[in-house]
N, C-alpha and C positions, 0 to 999 in steps of 0.2 A: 504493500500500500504506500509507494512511495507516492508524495504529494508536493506542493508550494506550501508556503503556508496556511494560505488561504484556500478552505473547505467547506463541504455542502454538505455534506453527510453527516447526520447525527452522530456522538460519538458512540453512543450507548449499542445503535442499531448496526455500527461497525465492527466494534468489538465482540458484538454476537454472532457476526456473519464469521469474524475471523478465529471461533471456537476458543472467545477469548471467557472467563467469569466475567462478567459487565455491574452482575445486582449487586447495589453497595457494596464494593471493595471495602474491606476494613484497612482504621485508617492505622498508616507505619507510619516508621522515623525514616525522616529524610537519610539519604546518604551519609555512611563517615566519612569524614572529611581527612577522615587518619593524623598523621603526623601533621603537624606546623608548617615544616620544612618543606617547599614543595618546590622540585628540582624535575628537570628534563630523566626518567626512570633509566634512559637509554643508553643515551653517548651523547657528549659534547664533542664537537670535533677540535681535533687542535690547532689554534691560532687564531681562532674564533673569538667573539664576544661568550665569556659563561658567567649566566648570572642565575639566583633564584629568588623565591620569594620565603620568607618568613610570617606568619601569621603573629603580630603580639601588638598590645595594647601601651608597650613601652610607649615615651612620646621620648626619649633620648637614648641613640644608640645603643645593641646589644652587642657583645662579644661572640664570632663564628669562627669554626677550625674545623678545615678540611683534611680527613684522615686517608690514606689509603686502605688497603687490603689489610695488610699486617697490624692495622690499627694505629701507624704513626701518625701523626703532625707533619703533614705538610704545603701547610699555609693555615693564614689565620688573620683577622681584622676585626674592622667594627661594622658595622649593618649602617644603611643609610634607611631613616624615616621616611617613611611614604605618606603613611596617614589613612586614612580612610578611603575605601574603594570600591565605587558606585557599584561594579557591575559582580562584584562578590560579596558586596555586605561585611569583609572582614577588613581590619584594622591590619596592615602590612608595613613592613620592612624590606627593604632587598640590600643583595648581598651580590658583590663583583668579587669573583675569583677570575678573572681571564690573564691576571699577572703567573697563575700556574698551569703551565701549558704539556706536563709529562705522560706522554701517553698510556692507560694502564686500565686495567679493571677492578671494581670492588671500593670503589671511591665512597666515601660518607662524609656528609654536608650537617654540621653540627651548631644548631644557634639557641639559646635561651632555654638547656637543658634538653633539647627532643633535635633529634636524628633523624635525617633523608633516608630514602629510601636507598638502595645502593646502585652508584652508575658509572661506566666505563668514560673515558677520554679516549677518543679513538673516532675516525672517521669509516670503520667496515659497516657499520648499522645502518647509516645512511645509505652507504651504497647497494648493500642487500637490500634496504627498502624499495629501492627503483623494482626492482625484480620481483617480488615480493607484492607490492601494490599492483602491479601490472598483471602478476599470474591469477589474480582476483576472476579478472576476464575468462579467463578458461574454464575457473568455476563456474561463471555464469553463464555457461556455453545453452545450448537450446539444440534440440534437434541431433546430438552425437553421443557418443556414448562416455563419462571424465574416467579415464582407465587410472589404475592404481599405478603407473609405473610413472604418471607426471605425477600425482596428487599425493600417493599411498594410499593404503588400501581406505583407511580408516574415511578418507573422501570421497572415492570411487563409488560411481553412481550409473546405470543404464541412461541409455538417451532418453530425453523428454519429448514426448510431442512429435513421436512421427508416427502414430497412429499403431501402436502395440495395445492390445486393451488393458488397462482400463481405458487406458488414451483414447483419445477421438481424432487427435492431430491437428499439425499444421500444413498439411500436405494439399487439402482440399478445404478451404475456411471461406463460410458464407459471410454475408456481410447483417449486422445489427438489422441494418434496415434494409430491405431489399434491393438488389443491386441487378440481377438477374445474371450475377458470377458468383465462381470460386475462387481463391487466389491459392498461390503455394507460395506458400511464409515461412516455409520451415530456417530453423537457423537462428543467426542471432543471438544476443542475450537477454538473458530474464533480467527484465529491469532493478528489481530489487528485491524483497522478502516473500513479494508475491510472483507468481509465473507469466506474467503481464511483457506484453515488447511493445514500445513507446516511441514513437520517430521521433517527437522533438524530445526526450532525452538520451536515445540512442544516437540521435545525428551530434549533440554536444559531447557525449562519450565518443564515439568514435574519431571527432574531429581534433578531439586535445591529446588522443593516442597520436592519429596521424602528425598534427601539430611536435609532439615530441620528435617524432623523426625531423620532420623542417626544420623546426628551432638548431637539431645538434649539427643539420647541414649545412646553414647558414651564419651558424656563430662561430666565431674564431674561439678554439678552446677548448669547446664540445667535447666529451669523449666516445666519438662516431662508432669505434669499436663495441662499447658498451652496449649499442643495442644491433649487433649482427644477429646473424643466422646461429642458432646454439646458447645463445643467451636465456633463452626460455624452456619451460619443461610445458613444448605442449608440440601436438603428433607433428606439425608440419618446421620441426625445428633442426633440418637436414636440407632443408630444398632450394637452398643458396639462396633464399631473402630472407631481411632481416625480422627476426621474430614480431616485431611491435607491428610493422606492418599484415603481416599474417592474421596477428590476434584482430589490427583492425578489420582485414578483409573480411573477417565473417559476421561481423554486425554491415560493413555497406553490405554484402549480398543478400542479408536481411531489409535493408533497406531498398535496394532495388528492386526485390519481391512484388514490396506493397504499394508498388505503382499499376495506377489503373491502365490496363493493355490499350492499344490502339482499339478502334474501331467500334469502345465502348463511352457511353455515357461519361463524361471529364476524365478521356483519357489525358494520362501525362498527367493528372493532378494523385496524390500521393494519402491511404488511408491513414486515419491519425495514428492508430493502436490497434492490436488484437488481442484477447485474453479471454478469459472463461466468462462464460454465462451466469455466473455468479459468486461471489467470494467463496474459497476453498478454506477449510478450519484449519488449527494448526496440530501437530504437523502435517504437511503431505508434501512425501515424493513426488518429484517431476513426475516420474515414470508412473506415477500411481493414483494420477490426476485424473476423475472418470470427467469433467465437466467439458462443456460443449463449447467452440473455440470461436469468436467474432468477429468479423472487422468491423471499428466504426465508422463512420462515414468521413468521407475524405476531410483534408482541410489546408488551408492556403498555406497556415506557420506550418505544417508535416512536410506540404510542397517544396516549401523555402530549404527546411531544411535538407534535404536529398540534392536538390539543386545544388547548394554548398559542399556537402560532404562528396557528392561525386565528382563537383567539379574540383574539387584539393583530391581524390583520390587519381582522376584522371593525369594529371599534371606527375603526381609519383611514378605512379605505374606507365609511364611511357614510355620507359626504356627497358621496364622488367617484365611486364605482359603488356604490348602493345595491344591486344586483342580486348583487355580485359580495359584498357583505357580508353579503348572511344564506346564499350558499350555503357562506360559510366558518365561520358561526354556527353553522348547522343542520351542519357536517362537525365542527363543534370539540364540542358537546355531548354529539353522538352518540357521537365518540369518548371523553370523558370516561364518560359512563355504562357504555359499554362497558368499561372499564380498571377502572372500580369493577367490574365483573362481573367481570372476571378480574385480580384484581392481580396473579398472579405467571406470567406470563406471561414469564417472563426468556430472552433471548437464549443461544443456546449458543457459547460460547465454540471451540467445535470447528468452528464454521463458515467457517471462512478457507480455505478455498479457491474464489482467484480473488477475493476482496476481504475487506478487515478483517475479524474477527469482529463487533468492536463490542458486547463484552458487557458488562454490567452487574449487578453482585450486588444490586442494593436498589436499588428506584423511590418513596422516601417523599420523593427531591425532587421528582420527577417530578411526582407528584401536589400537590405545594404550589405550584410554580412552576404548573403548567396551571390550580387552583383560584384562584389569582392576579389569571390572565389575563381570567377567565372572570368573575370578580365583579367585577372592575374596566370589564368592557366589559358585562354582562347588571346588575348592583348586586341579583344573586339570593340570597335570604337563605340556600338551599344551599349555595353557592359561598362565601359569608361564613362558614358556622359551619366548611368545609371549611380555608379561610386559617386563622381564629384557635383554632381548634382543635389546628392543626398544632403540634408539638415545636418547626417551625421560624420558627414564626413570629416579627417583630417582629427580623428577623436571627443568631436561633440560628444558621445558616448558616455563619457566618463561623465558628465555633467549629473548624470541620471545614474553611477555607482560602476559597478565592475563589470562581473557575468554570472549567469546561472542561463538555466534552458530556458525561461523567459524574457532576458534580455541579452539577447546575442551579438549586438553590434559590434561590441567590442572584440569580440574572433575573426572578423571583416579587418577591422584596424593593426591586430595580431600579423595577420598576415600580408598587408598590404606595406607594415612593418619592417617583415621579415625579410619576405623574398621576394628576391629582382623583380620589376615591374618597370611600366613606361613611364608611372608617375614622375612630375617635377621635384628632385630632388628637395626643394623647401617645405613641399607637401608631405612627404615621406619621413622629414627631419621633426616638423609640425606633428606627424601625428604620435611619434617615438615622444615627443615634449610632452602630450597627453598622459603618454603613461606615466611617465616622470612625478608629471604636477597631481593626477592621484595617489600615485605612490607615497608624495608627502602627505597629502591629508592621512593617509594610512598611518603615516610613522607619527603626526603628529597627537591620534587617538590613541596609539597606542604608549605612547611617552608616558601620558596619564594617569594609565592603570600600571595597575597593582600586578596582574596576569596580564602579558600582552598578548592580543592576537587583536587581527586587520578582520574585525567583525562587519566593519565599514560602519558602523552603528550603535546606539544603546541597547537595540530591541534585537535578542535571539531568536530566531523564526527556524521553523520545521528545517532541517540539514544545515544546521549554522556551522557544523564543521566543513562541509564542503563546500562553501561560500568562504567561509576563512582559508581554505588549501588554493579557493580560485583566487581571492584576492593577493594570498601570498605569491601567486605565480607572476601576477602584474609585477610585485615587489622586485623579482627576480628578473624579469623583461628590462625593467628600469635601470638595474644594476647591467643588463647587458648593452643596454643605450647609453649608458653614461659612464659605468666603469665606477659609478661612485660606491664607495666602503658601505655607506648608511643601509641601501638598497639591501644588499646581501645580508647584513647582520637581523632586519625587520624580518626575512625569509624563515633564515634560523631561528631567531627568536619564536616563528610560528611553528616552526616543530618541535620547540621545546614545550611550546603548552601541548598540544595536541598529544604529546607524551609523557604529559604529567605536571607541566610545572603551570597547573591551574587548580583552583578552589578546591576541588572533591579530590587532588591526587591521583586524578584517572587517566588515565591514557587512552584513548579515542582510537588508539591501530591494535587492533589484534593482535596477539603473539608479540605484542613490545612490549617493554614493561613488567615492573613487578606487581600491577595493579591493571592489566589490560585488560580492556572489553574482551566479554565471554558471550552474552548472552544475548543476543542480539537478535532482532525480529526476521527470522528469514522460516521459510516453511522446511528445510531441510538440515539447514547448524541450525537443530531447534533439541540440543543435549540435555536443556532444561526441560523439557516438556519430555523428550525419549531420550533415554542414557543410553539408548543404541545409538543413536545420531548422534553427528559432531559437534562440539563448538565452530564458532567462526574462526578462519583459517587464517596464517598470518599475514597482514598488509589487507584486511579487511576496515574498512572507515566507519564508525559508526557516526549514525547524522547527529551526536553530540545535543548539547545544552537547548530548552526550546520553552521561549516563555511562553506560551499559546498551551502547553497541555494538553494536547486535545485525544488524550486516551486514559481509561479508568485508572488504570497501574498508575501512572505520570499523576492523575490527579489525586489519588489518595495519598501519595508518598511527597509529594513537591509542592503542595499547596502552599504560596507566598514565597515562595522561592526566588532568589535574586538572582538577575540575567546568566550568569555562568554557573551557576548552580541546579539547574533545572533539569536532570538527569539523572537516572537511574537505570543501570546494567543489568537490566529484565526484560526476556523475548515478548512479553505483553504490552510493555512500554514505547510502544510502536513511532511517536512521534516525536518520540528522543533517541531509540537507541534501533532505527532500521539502518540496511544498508543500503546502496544507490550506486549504480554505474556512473550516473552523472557526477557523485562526490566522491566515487574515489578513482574515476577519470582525475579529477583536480587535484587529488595526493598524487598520482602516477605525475603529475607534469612537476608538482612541487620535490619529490623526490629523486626525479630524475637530475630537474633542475639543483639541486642540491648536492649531489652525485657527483658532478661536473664543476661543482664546487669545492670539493672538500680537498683538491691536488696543492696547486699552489695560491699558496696562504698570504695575505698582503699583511705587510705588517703595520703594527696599533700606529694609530694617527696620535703624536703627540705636539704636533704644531697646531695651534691656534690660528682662525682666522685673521687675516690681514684686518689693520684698523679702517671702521668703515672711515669716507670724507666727514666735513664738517657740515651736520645738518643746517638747510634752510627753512627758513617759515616760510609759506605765505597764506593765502587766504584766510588771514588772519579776522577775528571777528570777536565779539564780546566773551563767548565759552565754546569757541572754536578755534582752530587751523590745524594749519597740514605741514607735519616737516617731512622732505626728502631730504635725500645723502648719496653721494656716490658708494656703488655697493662696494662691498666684501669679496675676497677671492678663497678660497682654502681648496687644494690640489689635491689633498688625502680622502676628507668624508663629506667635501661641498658644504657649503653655508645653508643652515637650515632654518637661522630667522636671527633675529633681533630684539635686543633691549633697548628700547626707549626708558632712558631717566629723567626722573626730576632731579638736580641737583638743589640742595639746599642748606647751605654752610658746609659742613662737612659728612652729608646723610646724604643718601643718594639710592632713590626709591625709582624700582620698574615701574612704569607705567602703562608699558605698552610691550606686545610682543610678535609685532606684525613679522610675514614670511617674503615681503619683499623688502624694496628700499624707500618705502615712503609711511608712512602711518599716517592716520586721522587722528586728533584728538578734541575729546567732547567732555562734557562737567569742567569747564574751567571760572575763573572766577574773573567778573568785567574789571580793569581795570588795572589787571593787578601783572606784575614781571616775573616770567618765570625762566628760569635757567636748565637746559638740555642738554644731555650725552647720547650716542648712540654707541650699544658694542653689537657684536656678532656675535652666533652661534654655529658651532660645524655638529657632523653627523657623531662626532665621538663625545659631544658634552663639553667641550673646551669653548672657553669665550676669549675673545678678544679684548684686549686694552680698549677703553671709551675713545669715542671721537674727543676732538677740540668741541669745547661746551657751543652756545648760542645763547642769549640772552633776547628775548622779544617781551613786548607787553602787549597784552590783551586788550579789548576796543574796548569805549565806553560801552553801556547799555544803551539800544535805540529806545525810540520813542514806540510805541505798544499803539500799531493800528487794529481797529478791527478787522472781520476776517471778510472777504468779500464774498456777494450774493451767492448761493448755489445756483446751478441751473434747475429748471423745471422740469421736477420729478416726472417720471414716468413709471403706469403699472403695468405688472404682468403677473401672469401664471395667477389669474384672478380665479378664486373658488366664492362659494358660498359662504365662506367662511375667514381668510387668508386672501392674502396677496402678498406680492412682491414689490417693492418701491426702490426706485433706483434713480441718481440724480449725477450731472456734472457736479465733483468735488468741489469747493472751497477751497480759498487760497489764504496765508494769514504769514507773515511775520514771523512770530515767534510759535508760531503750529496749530495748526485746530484740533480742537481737545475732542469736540465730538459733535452733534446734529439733535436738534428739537424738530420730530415731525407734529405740527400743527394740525389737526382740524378747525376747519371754519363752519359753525352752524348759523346761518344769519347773520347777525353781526360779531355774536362770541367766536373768540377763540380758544383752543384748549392743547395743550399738551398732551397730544396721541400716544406717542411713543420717544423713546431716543436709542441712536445711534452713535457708536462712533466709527462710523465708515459711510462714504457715500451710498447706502446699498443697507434695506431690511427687510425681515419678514413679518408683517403684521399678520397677526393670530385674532381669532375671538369674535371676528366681524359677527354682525348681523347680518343674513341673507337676505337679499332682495332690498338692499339699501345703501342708497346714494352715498358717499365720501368726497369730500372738500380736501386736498391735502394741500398743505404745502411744508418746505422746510425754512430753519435758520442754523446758522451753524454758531457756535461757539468756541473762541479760543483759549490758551490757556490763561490766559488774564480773567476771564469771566465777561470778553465783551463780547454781544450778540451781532452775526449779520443783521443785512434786511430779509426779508421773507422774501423766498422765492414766488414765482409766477405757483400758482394753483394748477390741479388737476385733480379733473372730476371723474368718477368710477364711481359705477356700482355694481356691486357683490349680485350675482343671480341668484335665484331661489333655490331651495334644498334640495338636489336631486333626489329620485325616488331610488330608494333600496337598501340595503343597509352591512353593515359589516362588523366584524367582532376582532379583535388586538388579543393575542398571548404574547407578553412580553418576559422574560426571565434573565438575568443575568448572570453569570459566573465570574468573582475577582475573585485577583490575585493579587497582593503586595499594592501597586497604583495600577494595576489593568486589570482589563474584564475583557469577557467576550458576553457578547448580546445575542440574542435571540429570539424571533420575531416569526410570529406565525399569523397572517392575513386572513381570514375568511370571507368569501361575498355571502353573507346572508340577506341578500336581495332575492329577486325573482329574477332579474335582468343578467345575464354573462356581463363581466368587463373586459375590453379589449384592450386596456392599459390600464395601469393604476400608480396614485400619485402617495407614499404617506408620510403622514407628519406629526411629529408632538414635540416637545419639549425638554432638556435638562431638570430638573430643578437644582442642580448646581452645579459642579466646575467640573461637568465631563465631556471629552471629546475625541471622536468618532475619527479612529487613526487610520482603519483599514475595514473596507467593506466585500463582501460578496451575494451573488443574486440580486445583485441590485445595482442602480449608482446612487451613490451615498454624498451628501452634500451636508456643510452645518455651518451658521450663520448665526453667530453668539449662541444663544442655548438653543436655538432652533432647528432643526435636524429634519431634512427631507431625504425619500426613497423614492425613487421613480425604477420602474421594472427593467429588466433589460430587454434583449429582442425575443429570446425563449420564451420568457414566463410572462407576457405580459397578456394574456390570455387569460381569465379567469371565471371558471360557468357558475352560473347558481350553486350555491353549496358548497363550490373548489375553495382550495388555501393555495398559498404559497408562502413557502418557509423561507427564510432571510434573515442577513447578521451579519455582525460587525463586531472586530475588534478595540479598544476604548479605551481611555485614561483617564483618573480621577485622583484628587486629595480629599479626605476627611472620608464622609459617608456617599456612600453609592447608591444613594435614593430610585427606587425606579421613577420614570416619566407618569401623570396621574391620569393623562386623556391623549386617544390619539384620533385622527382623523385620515380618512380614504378616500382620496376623491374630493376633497371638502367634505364629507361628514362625519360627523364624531361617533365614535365607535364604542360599542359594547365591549 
């Protein structure tokens, strides 16, 4: 049941599909969090940054001593205060040992009386990892039989799904909804704990296998060797290509499969998924699967993706199976044209039964990342005006976060990155700068905390580990465009959490570790459920920490649980602790990339950045202005930002810690002279000497005009009850604080409502009556505009029919998840439906599904999407949304459908 975050399915009604106990779990204790001490379990490599973290409520230095094997001393210091840390609720210390670099095993990290776990210094772990995460794939092979002589016996398994009984197979698979074909689908990988095969997360799994090969042929460094012919334990590891290739070949010929043939209904466009007729319980053999086998129906993002991955497998494979390269040319194009004929072709998110939905709102990565692929392997000047055409090209991408199977752009970028193409060298330099400039935002969330990892965020969602292994891979892309030290060290530092040196102690990779995932949601390593079955095998990823909960185990053990803590090593605990091709495709490229790392070691950066220039002021104003400076240089770990000071006598207070060379500064006092330094920061922590000071004085205070007229409202999205009022902003001087909407009845006036944005939703109307509105705005002086021009509306009469609200919440810690069940108890069907209610205090609506979700101060509207918005006499529709709150998490007291208020 691998997913996104965001889900349709009850959780109750999943967990029973998945032979899971669902009625009242009884409630446990959270996870131990073990020792204090929490260290990478595995290996530090040497020449490396090694640090870890200490859990203590010390607020001044503690005493640590690193012992070896034999129990000597060798090293030893004081702990640097951290403080307090958001995303694990504990109070930390960390601890730099990278001054002892002697390679060995059986190391123990000793601070404030409790002891680490024990870990080698040695860079073989990492490199076994590449191998190890990648032979994952053969596990999850589909359609062959995993002989004991790759795996051992204790994995070895008969083939799944090619029609042995119980099977039904993949050899002849009808379609969900009537198609008037079969397809042969055999092959592939089982997406993740369930026996389900996914195009758009097979096509990002296979593309970042492929991707490793690219990456090691295009980077100076590489060790190309590392992934020959023999490197892998899986059958075709004799046939003079290089294994990674191999392993990718057998998901695209799964993916070639499930394209619709010529001469039928949207050939060339591509099915989204195939899987069982209905969820299977746990455990169950591949081989032992009786349930009946689907295709869903096509979709433009499944298109895109094949178009992509054939068109990058084409481009490889042209010198090693010519034959095999234009038939994935001739399937990548065809599906490309086809997805221009149909671009919205969107998955339905209703479709989870018996395997993910797998939907997605908007395929304009889709289309950039496959346009990408296609000009970079054809150099077709369609395919080129399609790249730079795009909004996202040249790394817009990054604007909107990294990657996962629903935001792919960034694998277009990768590659357009990597290898040779016609692009204008500035474009190409432009878009490598992208990775860069989010690599910082990475390194500087991660600075932060206490546990680093490049979460990209506060908020853990469903596979936050494989979003951290994809974000670390950026890290590593960056360190390969710039050569900078910082890059590499943010990479490592993500495999040290991922191997333990986080909150619960746990290590996230199978078979790593003294504390490694064991029990993990798969229907086959299900040893917890049958001690004839295996645990998960080693270089398995578990989707790690996930504030959402959205399975019974997860919720009885982790309720209020703080973002990195939200996880427990149980195969019921499905939406914390499954596994996924698409997340541990991202450890395979982080590992590899890592692999290719551990050779030659740069040594510690102990130069300081150069002194920046002597800042300037200008736009200077009463509690404002701007200083620039000529930047900083540092050639070892690059300039990672700045300290703006106040100097004042002989005190000299940060004020600012901007990442380029200019800052804004605000709250200043009118009137008054203030004296400036700039230093620098590089990637290793070392700051520079201050600039030469600057001495400016601040402007008087102006004279306080008031704020001038709005423009003349205008309504919308009018009910019987509600509307929408919207107006040109105000403009003020010193700011407008906020907006009095007026009614005018006769000659009175009255204060309707307020605003502080141009833009509200008036509630409560009377139906069938006329509104006079107008606004005034107010600044923060307390002076009023003039009243705008009026506009007149009125509200319509109370449609006939009627409808009933179940509303229920579920929080944790400051979020919840909501829950929303519709009903038309009218006589009438709806063909759309609008709903709406209220806050009653400081909650708001982070993340929505089956719906589009909107909120406007407390006011909170739903409007259907294109599936559901259908609804006959009698029907519901279910809907929810993820949420944020401080204090109490009151429910809403009335809600409204359509404009009428509901039962």
């Amino acid at each position: 049941m691998s997913r996104r975050a965001r889900r349709t399915v009850a959780v109750a009604a999943v967990g029973a599909l998945l032979g899971l106990a669902v009625s009242a779990p009884p409630a446990a204790a959270a996870p131990d969090p073990g020792s204090p001490v929490k260290v990478n379990q595995v290996a530090y490599v040497p020449g490396l940054p090694k640090q870890a973290t200490v859990v203590s409520s010390a607020t001044a230095p503690i005493a640590w001593t690193l012992r070896n094997a034999a129990g000597a001393t060798v090293a030893s210091g004081q702990t640097t205060v951290k403080g307090a840390d958001a995303l694990s609720g504990d109070n930390v210390h960390l601890v730099d040992f990278s001054g002892y670099d002697t390679p060995g095993s059986g190391y123990v990290l000793s601070a404030g009386g409790a002891d680490s776990y024990p870990f080698d210094i040695s860079a073989a772990p990492v490199k076994q990892l590449r191998y190890d995460s990648l032979a994952f794939f053969y596990h999850q092979r589909s359609g062959i039989a995993i002989e004991s002589q790759y795996v051992g016996s204790r994995y070895a398994r008969p083939a799944g799904h090619v029609g042995v009984a119980p099977n039904q197979g993949d050899t002849s698979v009808p379609c969900r909804t009537s198609c008037g074909y079969s397809l042969d689908v055999r092959g592939g990988w089982y997406d993740a704990g369930d026996q389900g095969k996914y195009v758009v997360n097979g096509g990002i799994a296979a593309w970042q296998l492929l991707n490793i090969y690219e990456r090691a042929a295009n980077v100076s460094g590489s060790d190309r060797a590392a992934l020959g012919d023999g490197t892998l334990a899986i059958p075709e590891r004799a046939n003079g290509v290089p294994d990674v290739l191999d392993e990718a070949r057998w998901e695209v010929e799964f993916l070639l499969r499930m394209q619709v043939p010529d001469g039928r209904a949207d050939a060339g466009m591509v099915h989204h998924k195939i899987h069982d007729e209905n969820w299977t319980g746990l455990p169950m053999r591949p081989e032992a699967d009786p349930q009946r086998r689907l295709l869903s129906p096509v979709s433009t993002a499944a298109t895109l993706n094949l178009a992509a991955v054939a068109a990058q497998a084409a481009r490889i494979w042209a010198s090693i199976d010519p034959a095999f390269s234009a038939r994935a040319l001739t399937a990548a194009e065809k599906a490309y044209a086809a997805a221009k004929a149909n671009p919205n072709r969107l998955a339905s998110g209703s479709d989870s039964t018996g395997g993910g939905a797998y939907d997605d709102a908007g395929v304009t990565d889709e289309f950039y990342w496959a346009a990408a692929e296609l000009y970079t392997t054809t150099g077709a000047a369609n395919y080129r005006a399609d790249v730079t055409g795009s909004s996202l090209y040249k790394g817009a991408a990054f604007n909107q976060g990294g990657y996962w199977w629903g935001w792919v752009a960034a694998l277009g970028d990768t590659t357009l990155a990597l290898v040779p193409n016609g692009l204008p060298a500035a474009d190409v330099a432009a878009t490598r700068a992208a990775f860069a400039s989010f690599a910082d935002g990475l390194l500087s969330q991660m600075a932060a905390q206490g546990y680093p990892a490049p979460n990209g965020g506060p908020t853990y969602n469903w596979g936050s580990s494989g979003q951290i292994a994809n974000n670390a891979a950026v890290l590593g892309l960056a360190h390969d465009f710039t050569g900078l030290a910082k890059y590499r060290t943010g990479a490592f530092q993500t495999l040290d959490y991922l191997l333990g040196r986080n909150p619960l102690n746990q290590s996230y990779i199978a078979g790593y570790g003294e504390k490694a995932v064991r029990n993990v949601h798969h229907r086959f390593w299900a040893n917890q459920s049958d001690a004839s079955l295996p645990i998960a095998p080693p270089g398995s990823l578990s989707g790690g920490p996930n504030s959402g909960l959205q399975d019974p185990v997860a919720q009885a053990q982790l309720g209020g649980c703080k973002a990195q803590k939200c996880f427990v090593d149980d195969i019921g605990a499905y939406s914390v602790n499954e596994v996924a091709i698409n997340w541990n495709s991202g450890l395979a490229s982080l590992a590899s990339w890592a692999a290719d790392h551990t050779g030659t070691i740069l040594p510690p950066d102990t130069t300081a950045p150069s002194v920046p220039g002597t800042p300037v002021a200008s736009d200077v104003a009463a509690t404002t202005l701007r200083l620039t400076w000529a930047a900083s240089t540092d050639a070892e770990s690059g300039v990672t930002g700045y300290e703006v000071r106040r100097v004042t006598g002989s005190t000299s207070t940060v004020i600012a810690t901007p990442t380029t060379a200019s800052a804004a500064l605000t709250g200043l006092t009118a009137s008054t002279a203030y004296t400036f330094t700039v230093a620098a920061r590089n990637g290793a922590g070392l700051v520079s000497a201050a600039s030469a000071p600057v001495t400016v004085t601040t402007a008087d205070p102006p004279a306080d005009a008031r704020p001038t007229t709005p423009g003349t409202p205008v309504a919308s999205a009018v009910t019987a009850t509600s509307l929408t009022l919207t107006w040109p902003a105000s403009t003020d001087d010193q700011g407008v604080a906020g907006y009095e909407i007026i009614r005018q009845q006769g000659d009175a006036l009255s204060i309707f409502a307020t605003s502080t944005g141009p833009s509200t939703v008036l509630t409560g109307l009377t139906p069938n009556t006329e509104y006079v509105l107008m606004v005034r705005a107010k600044d923060t002086a307390g002076q009023f505009s003039a009243f705008s021009a009026a506009v007149t509306v009125r509200t319509p009469a109370n449609p006939t029919g009627g409808c009933r609200v179940a509303y229920s919440a579920n929080s944790w810690g400051t979020g919840f998840t909501g829950s929303v069940t519709i009903t038309n108890t009218g006589s009438a069907a709806w063909t759309s439906w609008t709903l709406n209610f209220t806050f009653p205090g400081d909650q708001r609506v982070t993340q929505g599904w089956s719906g589009r979700w909107s909120q406007t101060g407390a006011v909170v509207t739903a409007t259907n999407e294109t599936w559901n918005g259908a609804v006959p006499a009698g029907g519901t529709v279910s809907i929810g949304f993820n949420g944020s709150y401080t204090g109490t998490n009151t429910n809403p007291a009335a809600f409204t459908v359509n404009g009428i208020t509901c039962g």
